[in-house]
Each structure stands twice: as structure tokens, then as C-alpha cells.
N, C-alpha and C positions, 0 to 999 in steps of 0.2 A: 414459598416461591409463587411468582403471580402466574397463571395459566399464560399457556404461549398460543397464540392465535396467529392470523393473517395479519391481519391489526399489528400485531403488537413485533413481529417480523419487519414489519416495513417499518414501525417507528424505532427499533430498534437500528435500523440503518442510518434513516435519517440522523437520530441522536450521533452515531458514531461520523458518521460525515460532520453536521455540525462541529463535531470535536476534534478533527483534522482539522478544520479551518480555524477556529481558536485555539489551537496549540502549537500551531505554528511560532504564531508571538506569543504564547505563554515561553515555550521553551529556551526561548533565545535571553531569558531571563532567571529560568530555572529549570532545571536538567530534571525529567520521573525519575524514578528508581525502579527500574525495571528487574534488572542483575539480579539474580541469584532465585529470581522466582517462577519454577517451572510452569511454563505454558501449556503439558502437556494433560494437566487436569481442567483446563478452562472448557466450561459443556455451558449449556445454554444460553440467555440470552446476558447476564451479566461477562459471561465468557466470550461472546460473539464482540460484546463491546472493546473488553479488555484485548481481546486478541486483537482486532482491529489497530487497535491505538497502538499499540508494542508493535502490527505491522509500520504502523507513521512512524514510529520513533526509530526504526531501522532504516527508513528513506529519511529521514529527517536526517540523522549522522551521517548517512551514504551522501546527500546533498553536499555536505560539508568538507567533507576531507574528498569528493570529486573537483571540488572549487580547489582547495588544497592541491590538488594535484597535478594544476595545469603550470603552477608558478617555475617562472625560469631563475629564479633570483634564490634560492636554495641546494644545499644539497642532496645529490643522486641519492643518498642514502634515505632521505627527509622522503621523496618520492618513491623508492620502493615500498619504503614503510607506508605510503599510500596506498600504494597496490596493495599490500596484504591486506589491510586493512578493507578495503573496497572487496576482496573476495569475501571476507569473511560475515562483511553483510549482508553482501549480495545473497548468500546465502540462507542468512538469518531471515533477509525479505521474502525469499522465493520459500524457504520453508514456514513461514508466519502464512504466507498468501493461501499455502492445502491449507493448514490449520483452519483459516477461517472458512474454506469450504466446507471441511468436514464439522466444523461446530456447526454450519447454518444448514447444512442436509440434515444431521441428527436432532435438531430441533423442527423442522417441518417435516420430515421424515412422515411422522404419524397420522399428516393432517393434509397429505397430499392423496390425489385420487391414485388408487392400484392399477389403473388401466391406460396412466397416463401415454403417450406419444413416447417413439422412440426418436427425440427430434434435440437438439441439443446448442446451444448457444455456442459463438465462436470464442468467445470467453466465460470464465465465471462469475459468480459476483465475486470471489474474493481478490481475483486478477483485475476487475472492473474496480474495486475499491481499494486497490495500488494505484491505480492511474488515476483517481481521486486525490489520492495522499500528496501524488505528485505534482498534479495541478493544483493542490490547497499550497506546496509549497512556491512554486513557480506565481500564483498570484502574490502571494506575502512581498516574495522577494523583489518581481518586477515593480509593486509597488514604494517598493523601497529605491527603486531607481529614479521614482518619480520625485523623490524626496533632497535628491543629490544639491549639493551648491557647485557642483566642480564643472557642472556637466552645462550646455547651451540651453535656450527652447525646445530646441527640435527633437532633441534628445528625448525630453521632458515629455512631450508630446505625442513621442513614438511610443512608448513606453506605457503611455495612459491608454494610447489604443488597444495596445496589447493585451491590459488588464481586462480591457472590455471584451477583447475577444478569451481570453482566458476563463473569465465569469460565466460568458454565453456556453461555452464548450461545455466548462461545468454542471452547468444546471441540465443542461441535454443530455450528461452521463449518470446523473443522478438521478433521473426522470427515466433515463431509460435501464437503470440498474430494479428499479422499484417495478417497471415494468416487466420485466422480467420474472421476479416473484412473484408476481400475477399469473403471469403465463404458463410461471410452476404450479399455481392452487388451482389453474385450470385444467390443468392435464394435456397444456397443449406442447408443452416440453419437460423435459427431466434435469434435474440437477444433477449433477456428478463430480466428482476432483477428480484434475486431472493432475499427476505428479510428472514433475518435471524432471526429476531422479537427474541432476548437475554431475558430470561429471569430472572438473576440471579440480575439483576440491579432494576427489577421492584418491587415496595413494592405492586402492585397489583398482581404479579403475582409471587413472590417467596415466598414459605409457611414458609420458618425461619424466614421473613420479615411480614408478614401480618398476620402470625397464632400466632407472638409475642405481636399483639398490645393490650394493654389495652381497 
């Protein structure tokens, strides 16, 4: 296993961003196979990657069946089964997003200063590499608007702005994620997870779930 550095921390980002934005349209063409393979042993920097992309591929699906979800031309039933389904990623995203915290503290963990600040970013990076995943799929798709036959100029037009400002956003969240991990090898802030502990999924702890039992 190759030493983990500063270096190899950021290009280790970089490389997973890069691979949200090309798997967008890989996907739409063939499905990972993610299923059945515990997340809970992925540690360093092959794990950082892996975890990241199983984060995409839960906003990837979430994307999907939230489009799904809005149609009025099916059945109620066709739509709850969206709901479920939408909790159950939601989920899967918001617990994929500690995970990559925690994989990317236990890797710099050792190589960060002991006296660093007690100063603290208003997200993480693995929260800031959600909002990546999400804008790699929002350009994919808005680009795909631009591609329409059905639709006018203007449309067309609107749409390409969009992508520009979508690109722009990008690269300034990506710039400023990298910056960040700078800010952690300087000691001028600390990394930490923060867990989100949901509880709308818990039968112990949502009262329409638990105040309904028999």
C-alpha cells in the first residue's frame, strides 16, 4: 500500500470527483454492483475512493426515482413505493457521507499537527463531496436538455447557461474542498464527523412508528 501523504489526500479527491462526473453517463448505461458488499471495512485511500462513488451511486438512484416521483399519470401505489424508496436512500447517502468522513480523518489522522485550532468548517468534506455528486448529476442532466428536439431555442439556450453556471459552481466547490485539507495539514482547522443520527427511519425513535405499535 502506497504511503498516504498530503499529496496523495488531495489527489485522492480529485481522482473521486473526476469519477462522479464520468459516471454519471457511464451509469445510465450500466448499473456497479455495489449490493451485498460491506462498506464498513473500506479504510484508506482505496476506501476513500470506493466509498465516495457508493456515496454517487445513492444520489445517482435518489436522482431517479425523485424524477419518478413527481409524475401525475400513474398510480398512488407506483408513488408511495417512491417514497419508500427515497427514505431508504436518503439514508444510505446521509450514512455513506460519516463513512467518508470517517475514512478521510483515519487516514490524515497521523499527519495532521497535535496542536491544531479548535476551528471547524461549516461542512465536511464528505457533506461538500455530496453536493459535488449532485452537481456532477445536475450538469449531466441539464446537458441533456440541451440536446432535446421537442424543445424551442430558448430553451436550448437557457439550459447551456445553466451548464455554465453549474461548471463554475463546481470547480469553486472543488477548489474549495482541496482547500480545506490544506487548512487541516495546517493546523488552522480540525476535521471531525459530524453524525446526523435521522430519525424518521427509526421505529425506536419516530413516534408515528413506535407510538403505533400494538
Amino acid at each position: 500500500m502506497a504511503d498516504i501523504t498530503h499529496d496523495s489526500i488531495k489527489n485522492t479527491i480529485r481522482d473521486a470527483v473526476a469519477h462522479q462526473i464520468r459516471s454519471v453517463m457511464d451509469w445510465h448505461f450500466g448499473e456497479p454492483v455495489y449490493e451485498g458488499n460491506p462498506a464498513d471495512d473500506l479504510a484508506g485511500l482505496e476506501g476513500l475512493r470506493e466509498l465516495v462513488a457508493r456515496q454517487h451511486w445513492a444520489n445517482f438512484q435518489l436522482w431517479h426515482v425523485e424524477d419518478r416521483a413527481r409524475r401525475k399519470d400513474v398510480d398512488a401505489r407506483v408513488i408511495a413505493d417512491c417514497k419508500y424508496a427515497i427514505d431508504k436512500l436518503n439514508q444510505k447517502r446521509n450514512d455513506l457521507i460519516e463513512r467518508v468522513d470517517e475514512c478521510l480523518i483515519s487516514a490524515m489522522e497521523p499527519l495532521l499537527p497535535i496542536d491544531a485550532q479548535e476551528r471547524y468548517n461549516t461542512e465536511t468534506v464528505g457533506a461538500a463531496l455530496d453536493r459535488l455528486s449532485i452537481q456532477a448529476l445536475k450538469i449531466y442532466h441539464m446537458k441533456e436538455q440541451c440536446s432535446r428536439k421537442d424543445v424551442d431555442e430558448e430553451h436550448i439556450q437557457q439550459c447551456d447557461n445553466k451548464v455554465g453556471v453549474l461548471k463554475r459552481q463546481h470547480n469553486d466547490l472543488e477548489r474549495a474542498i482541496l482547500e480545506l485539507v490544506d487548512e487541516y495539514f495546517a493546523g488552522t482547522k480540525k476535521p471531525k464527523v459530524y453524525f446526523q443520527f435521522k430519525m424518521y427511519n427509526d421505529p425506536k425513535l419516530n413516534p408515528e412508528l413506535y407510538g403505533n405499535k400494538k
